[in-house]
C-alpha positions as CSV (number, residue, x, y, z in Angstrom):
1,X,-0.1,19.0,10.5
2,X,1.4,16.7,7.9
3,X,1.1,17.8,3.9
4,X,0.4,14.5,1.6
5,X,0.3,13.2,-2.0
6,X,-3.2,11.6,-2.3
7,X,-5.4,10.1,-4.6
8,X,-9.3,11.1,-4.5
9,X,-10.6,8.0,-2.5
10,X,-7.5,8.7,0.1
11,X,-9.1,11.8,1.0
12,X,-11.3,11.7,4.2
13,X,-13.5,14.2,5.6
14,X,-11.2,17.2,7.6
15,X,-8.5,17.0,5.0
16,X,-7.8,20.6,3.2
17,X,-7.1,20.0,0.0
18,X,-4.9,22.6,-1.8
19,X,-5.8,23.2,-5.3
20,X,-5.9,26.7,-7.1
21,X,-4.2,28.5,-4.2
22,X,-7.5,27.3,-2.5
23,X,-7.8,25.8,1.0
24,X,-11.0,24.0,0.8
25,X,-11.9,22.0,4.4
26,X,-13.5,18.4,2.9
27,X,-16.3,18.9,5.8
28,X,-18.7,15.9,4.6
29,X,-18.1,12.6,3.0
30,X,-17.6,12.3,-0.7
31,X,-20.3,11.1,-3.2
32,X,-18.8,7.9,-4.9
33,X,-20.7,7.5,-8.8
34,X,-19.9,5.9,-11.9
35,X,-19.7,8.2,-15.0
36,X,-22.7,7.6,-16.3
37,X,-24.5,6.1,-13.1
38,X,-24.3,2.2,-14.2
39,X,-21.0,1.4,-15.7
40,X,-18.9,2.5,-18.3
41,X,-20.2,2.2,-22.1
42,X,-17.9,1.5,-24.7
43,X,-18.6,3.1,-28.3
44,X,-19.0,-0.5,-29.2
45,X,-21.9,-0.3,-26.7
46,X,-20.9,-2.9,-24.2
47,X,-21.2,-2.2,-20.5
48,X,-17.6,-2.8,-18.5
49,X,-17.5,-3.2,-14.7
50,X,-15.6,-1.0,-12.6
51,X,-12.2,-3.0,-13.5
52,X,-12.3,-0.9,-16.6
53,X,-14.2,2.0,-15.4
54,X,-12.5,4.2,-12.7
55,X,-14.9,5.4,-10.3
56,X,-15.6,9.1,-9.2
57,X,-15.1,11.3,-6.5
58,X,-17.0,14.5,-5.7
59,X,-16.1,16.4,-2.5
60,X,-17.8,19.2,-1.2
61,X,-15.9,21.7,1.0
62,X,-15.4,25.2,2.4
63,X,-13.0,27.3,1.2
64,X,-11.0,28.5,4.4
65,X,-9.2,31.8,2.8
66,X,-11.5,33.2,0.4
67,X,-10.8,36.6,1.0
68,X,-7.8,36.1,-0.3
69,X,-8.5,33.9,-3.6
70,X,-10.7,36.7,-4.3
71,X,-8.1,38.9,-4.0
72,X,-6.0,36.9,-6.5
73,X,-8.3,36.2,-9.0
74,X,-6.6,32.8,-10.2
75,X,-10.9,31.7,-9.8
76,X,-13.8,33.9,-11.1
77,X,-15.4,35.5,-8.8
78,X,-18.6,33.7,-9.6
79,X,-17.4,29.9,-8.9
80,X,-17.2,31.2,-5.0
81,X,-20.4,32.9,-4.5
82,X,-20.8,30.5,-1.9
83,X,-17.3,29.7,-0.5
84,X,-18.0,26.1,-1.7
85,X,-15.7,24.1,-3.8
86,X,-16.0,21.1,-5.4
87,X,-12.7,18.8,-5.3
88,X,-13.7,16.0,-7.8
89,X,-11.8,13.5,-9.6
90,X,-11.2,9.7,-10.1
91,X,-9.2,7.1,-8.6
92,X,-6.0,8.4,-11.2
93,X,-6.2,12.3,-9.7
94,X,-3.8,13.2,-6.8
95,X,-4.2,16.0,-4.7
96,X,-1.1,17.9,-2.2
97,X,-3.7,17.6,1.2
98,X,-3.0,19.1,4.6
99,X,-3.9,16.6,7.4
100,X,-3.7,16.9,11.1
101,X,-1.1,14.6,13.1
102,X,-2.7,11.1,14.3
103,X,-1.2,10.6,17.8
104,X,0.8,7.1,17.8
């Protein structure tokens, strides 16, 4: 098992992503959006491509030791109802990631 740096569109499906003393299994592929579902609007109302507009990430995953994140507390109670977490973010968010050795 190797632990990485990586950015949101780095991650791949059977990373654990560490975040709030959280291990949270990525166990399907991310959904990939813009913003606001087109491009990016400006205030002056023009419409940028993604050049300008980062793109985001929204992982779903299990949370692998929620026993004990309930026990800490460091996330209510009622964001784990369903030992899903969300990992979300955009192309300038970086995660710490365990990943399993890829034989050479």
């Amino acid at each position: 098992m190797q632990t990485l740096n990586l950015t949101t569109p780095q991650l791949h499906p059977g990373d654990i992503v560490l975040e709030h003393g959280m291990r949270v299994l990525l166990d399907r592929p991310a959904r990939v959006y813009h913003p606001d579902g087109q491009g990016c609007y400006w205030p002056d109302g023009t419409i940028t491509d993604h050049e300008y507009c980062l793109l985001g990430y929204s992982w779903l995953g299990t949370v692998l030791n929620v026993d004990e994140v309930r026990a800490a507390r460091v996330v209510p109670m009622s964001f784990l109802a369903y030992n899903v977490w969300n990992v979300q973010g955009n192309e300038l968010a970086h995660w710490i990631v365990e990943r399993e050795d890829t034989p050479s």
